[in-house]
N, C-alpha and C positions, 0 to 999 in steps of 0.2 A: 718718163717712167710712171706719173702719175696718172695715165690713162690704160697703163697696162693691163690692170686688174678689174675693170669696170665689170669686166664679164664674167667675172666668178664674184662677186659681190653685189648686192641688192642695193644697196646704197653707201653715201660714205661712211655712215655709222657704222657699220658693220667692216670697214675697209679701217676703218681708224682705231677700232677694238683689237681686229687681228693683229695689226703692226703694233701695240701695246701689251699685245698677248706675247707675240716676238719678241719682243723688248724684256719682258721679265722672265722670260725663259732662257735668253741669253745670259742676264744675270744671273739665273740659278745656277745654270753651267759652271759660269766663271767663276763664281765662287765656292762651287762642287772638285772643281778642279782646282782652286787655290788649298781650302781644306784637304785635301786627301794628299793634294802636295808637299804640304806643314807633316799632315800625320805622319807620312812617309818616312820626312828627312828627323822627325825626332824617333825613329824606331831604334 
């Protein structure tokens, strides 16, 4: 899997940004989705 990407990224800097990029945007989700969750059930 780690050579998958080689060919849309210029280097591995830019390959180790994206998956960190991924990485906090998952986070925002889940906890987008835990908050509206909460808000929901206290309505």
């Amino acid at each position: 899997m780690k050579d998958e990407y080689k060919e849309f990224y210029e280097s591995n800097e830019e390959d180790m940004n994206s998956k960190s990029d991924a990485k906090v945007i998952l986070f925002l989700i889940i906890v987008a989705v835990m908050a509206m969750t909460y808000w929901v059930a206290v309505q």
